[in-house]
N, C-alpha and C positions, 0 to 999 in steps of 0.2 A: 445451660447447655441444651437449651431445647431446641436447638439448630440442628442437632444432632440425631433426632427423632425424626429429620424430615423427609417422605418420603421422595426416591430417586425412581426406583423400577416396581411395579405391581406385577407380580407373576399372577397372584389368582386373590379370591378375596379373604385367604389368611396367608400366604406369601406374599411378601413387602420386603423392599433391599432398601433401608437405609441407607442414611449419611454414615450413621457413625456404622452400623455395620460394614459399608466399602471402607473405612479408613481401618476398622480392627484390621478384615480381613487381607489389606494390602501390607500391615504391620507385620500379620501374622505368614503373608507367602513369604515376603522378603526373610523371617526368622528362619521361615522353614528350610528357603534357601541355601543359607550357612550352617543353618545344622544339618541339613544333608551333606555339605562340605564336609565339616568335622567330622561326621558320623562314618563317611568312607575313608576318610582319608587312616580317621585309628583301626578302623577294621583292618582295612590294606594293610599295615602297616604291622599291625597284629598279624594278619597272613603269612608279611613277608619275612617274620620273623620266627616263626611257627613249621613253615614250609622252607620247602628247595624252588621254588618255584620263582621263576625269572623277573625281571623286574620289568618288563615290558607285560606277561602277562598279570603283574601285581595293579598294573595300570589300567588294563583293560577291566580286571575286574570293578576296581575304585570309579571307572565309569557308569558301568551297571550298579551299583552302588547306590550311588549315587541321584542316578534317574529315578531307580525305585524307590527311593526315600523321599523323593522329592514328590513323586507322584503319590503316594502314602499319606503323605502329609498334607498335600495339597486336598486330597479328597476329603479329610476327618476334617479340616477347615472350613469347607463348602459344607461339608453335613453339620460341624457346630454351627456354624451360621442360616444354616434351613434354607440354601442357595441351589437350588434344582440346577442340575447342568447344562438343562435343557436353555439356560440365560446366556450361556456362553456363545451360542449358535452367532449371535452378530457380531460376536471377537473374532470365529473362525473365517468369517465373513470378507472380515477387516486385514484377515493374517491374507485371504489369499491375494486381497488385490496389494498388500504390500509385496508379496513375494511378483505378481505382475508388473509391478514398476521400479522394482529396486532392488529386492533381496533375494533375486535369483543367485547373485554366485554367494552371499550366504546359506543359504540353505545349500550350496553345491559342494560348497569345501565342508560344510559340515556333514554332508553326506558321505562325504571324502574321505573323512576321516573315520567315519564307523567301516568304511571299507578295507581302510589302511588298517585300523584294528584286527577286521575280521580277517582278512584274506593274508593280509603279515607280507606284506613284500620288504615292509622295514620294520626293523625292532628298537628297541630305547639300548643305546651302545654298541650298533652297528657302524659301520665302518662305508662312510658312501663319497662319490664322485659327481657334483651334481652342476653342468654349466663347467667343470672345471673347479668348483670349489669343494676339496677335500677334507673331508669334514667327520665325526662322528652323532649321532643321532641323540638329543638330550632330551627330549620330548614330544609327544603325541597328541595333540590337542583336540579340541572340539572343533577348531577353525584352521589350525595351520599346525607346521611341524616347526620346530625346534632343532638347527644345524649347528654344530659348532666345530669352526674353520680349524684346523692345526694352529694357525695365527693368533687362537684366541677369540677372533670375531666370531658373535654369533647372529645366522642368518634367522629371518623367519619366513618361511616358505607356507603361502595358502597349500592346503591340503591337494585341490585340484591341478596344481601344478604336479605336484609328485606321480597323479596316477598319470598325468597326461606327458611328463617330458621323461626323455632317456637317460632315466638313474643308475646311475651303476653301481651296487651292491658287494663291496669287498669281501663282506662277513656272513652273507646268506648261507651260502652252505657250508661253507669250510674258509676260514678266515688265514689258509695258508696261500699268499702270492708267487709268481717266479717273475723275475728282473734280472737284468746282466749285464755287465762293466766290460767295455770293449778296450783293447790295449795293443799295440803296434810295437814290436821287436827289432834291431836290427839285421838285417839278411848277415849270414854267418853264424847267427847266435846255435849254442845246441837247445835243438824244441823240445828234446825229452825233459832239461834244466828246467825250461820254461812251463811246461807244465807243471814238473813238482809240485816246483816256488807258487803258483798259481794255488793249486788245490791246499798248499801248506798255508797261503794268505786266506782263502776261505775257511778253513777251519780256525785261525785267529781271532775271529768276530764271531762272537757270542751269537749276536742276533741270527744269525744264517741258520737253516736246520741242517741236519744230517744226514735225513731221511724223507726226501728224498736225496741223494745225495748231489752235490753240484757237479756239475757240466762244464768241461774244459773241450771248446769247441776252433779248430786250428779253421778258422774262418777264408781268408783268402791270401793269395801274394801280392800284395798292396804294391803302390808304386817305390812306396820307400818303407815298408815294414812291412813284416812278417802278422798279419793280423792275426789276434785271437779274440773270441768270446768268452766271459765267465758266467757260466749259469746257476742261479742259484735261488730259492726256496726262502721266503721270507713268512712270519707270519703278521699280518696287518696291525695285532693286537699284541705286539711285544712292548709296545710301547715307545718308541722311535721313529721317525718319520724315514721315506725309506732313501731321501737322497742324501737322508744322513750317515745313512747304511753303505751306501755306496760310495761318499766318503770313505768314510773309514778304511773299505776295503781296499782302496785306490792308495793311500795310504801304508799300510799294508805292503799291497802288490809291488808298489814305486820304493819301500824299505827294503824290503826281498832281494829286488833287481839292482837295489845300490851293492848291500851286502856280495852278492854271487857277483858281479860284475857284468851283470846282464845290462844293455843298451836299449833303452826306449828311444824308437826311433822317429825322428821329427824329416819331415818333407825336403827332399835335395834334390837340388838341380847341376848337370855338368855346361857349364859357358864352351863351346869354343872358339876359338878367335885365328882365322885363317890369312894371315900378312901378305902381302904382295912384294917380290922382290923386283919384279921387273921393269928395269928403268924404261925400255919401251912403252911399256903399257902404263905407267906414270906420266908420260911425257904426252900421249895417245888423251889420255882422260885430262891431262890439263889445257891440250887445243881443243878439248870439246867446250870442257866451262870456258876457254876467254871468246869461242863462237858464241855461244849463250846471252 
């Protein structure tokens, strides 16, 4: 094994980097690596079991955690081994012109993402809109976030997308919504009925809240119904999607109006049809066509 004595780099004339000391010490970062994994992740974990404290910021700490243990370990490595930092200088060398020709938007989404951390525009179980893909938030990563569609599908979004495109955030401050189910009457009907029934259909569904309380909104006089609007208060995290919500209510509304014998009104037209009796003017228009 005397290949392993052989020297690599001279720092001075009693610093020497071995063979075999780059293979320990490339053994011993990569160790150091997943036991810093480990090491935050049971802290964490112990934290968030210990505390009330959210699981977005159980995250963020498992980050710090993490770096710190890694940089800890990383240094009592280089000091077992008598590795002056000062050797490192044509790695940092090497880091910049890699980030010059390639690893700019790595380093951008990893920047990204300690900003997503720190500034919290999104949380782990927030509730987001993003391109049109409705989704909740499953993770916060070091390079990208973690979206997961209603459908099941989960997206992975680079970090730098998130600060840069128009996310919309359901659950940032208050994870209560308002949405509303439009519904058309027939002219005649009584509107005070049709209210009742209405706000008696909104309190049928669980999911709607009460407070604030829903909006029965007598909309316009349609060309063939009596329009109304229903307004009403959802909150994003009941756990139902909310066209499912509005389902239901519609449902509801359309049981209500059979019962009372209310008329949901659909689109009419009157024809009229104006006959000609006069034999002159039949007689008039049939010398025109055999002119023709």
């Amino acid at each position: 094994m005397k290949f392993l004595d052989t020297t690599i780099i001279t720092f001075s004339e009693t610093q020497v980097l071995t063979l075999g000391q780059l293979l320990l010490g490339i053994v011993l970062l990569i160790l150091a690596w997943f036991g810093s994994v480990l090491l935050s992740r049971l802290l964490a974990n112990r934290i968030l079991t210990k505390t009330r404290l959210k699981q977005d910021n159980v995250a963020i700490i498992q980050k710090i955690l993490f770096f710190a243990f890694l940089i800890f370990i990383t240094m009592m490595v280089l000091t077992y081994l008598n590795i002056p930092l000062a050797a490192f200088a044509f790695v940092s060398g090497a880091v910049a012109i890699g980030v010059g020709f390639g690893a700019r938007n790595i380093i951008e989404n990893f920047l990204s993402g300690w900003i997503l951390m720190s500034e919290r525009p999104i949380r782990i179980g927030d509730v987001v809109d993003m391109d049109g893909n409705l989704g909740s938030i499953i993770g916060i990563g070091h390079r990208s976030t973690m979206i997961r569609r209603n459908d099941g599908a989960n997206i992975v979004v680079p970090n730098s997308q998130i600060l840069e495109s128009k996310l919309i955030n359901w659950t940032l401050v208050d994870p209560n919504i308002r949405t509303s189910v439009r519904v058309g009457v027939a002219y005649g009907t009584d509107l005070t009925l049709v209210k009742q029934l209405l706000v008696e259909a909104t309190q049928s569904i669980n999911e709607i809240i009460e407070d604030p309380k829903p909006l029965i909104v007598f909309e316009d006089f349609g060309d063939s119904a009596l329009v109304f609007d229903v307004f009403y208060w959802v909150s994003m995290l009941c756990g139902k999607e909310m066209r499912q919500i509005r389902s239901d209510l519609r449902f509801a509304i359309n049981q209500a109006f059979n019962d009372h014998g209310v008329v949901i009104s659909f689109p009419q037209r009157d024809v009229h049809l104006h006959m000609v009796n006069d034999s002159a003017s039949l007689d008039n228009n049939n010398k025109d066509m055999e002119l023709k």
